[in-house]
C-alpha positions in Angstrom: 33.6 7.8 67.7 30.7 5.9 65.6 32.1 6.1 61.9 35.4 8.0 62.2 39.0 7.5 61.0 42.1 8.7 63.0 45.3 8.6 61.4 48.7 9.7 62.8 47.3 11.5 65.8 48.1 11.8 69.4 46.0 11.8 72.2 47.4 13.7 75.3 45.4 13.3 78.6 41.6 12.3 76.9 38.8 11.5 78.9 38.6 7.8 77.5 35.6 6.8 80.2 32.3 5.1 78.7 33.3 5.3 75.4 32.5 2.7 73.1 34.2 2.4 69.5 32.3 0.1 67.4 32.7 1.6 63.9 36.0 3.8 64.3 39.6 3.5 61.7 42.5 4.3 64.3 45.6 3.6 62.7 49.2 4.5 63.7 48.0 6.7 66.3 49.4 7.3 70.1 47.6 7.2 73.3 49.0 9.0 76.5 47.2 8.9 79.9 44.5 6.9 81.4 41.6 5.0 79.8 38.9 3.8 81.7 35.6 2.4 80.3 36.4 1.7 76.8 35.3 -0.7 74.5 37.1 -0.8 71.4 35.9 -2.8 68.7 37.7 -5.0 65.6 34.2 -4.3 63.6 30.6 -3.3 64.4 27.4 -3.9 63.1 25.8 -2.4 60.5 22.4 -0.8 59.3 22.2 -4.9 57.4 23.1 -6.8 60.7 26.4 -7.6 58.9 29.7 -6.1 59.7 32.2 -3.5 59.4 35.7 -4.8 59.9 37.5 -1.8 61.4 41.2 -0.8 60.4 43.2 -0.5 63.6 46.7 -1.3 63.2 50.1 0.4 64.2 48.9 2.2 67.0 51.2 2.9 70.2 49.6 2.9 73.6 53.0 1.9 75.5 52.3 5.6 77.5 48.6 4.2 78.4 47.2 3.7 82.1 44.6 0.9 81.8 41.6 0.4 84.4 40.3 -2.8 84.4 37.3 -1.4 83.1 38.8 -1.4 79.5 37.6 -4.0 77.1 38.6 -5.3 73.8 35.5 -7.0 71.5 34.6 -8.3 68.4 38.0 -9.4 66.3 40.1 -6.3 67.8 43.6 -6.9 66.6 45.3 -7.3 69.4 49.2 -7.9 67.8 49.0 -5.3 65.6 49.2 -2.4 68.1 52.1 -1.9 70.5 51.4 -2.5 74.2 52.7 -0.8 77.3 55.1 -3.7 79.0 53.9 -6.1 81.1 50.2 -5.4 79.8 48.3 -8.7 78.1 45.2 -7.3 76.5 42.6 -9.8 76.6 39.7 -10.2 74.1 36.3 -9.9 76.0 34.7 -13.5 76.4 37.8 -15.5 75.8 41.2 -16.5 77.6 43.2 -16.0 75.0 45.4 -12.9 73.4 44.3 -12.6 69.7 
């Protein structure tokens, strides 16, 4: 995804294995199907060594399959999306939801 910006869209059925979103705006979007391998970022580094802060709010993964394999880094904003039930996303390196 590098330097992209969803809004509004759906995602039926994508291959979401070894994919890594460090400088991607996904807002209000939906996410059907499995994801494996991600790592989904709240910002990323850039070309200074400071960061980006992504925008990723509003978006709707209650029709998600999660592997254990997905992982959530770097500020992601974990309350601001809606979560399939039963589902605590974690933020990598820490016990805590964000």
């Amino acid at each position: 995804m590098d330097s992209a910006r969803f809004e509004r869209c759906t995602f039926i059925h994508c291959r979401w294995e070894g994919h890594f979103a460090t400088q991607a705006d996904i807002i209000d979007c939906v996410f059907v199907g499995r994801m494996n391998g991600c790592v989904w970022f709240g910002h990323g580094p850039d070309a200074q060594g400071s960061s980006r802060r992504n925008v990723i709010e509003g978006n709707d993964f209650t029709a998600t399959q999660f592997t254990a394999n997905v992982g959530w880094r770097q500020g992601f904003p974990i309350s601001a999306q809606t979560w399939p039930q039963g589902y605590i996303p974690l933020i990598d390196g820490s016990d805590r939801k964000e």
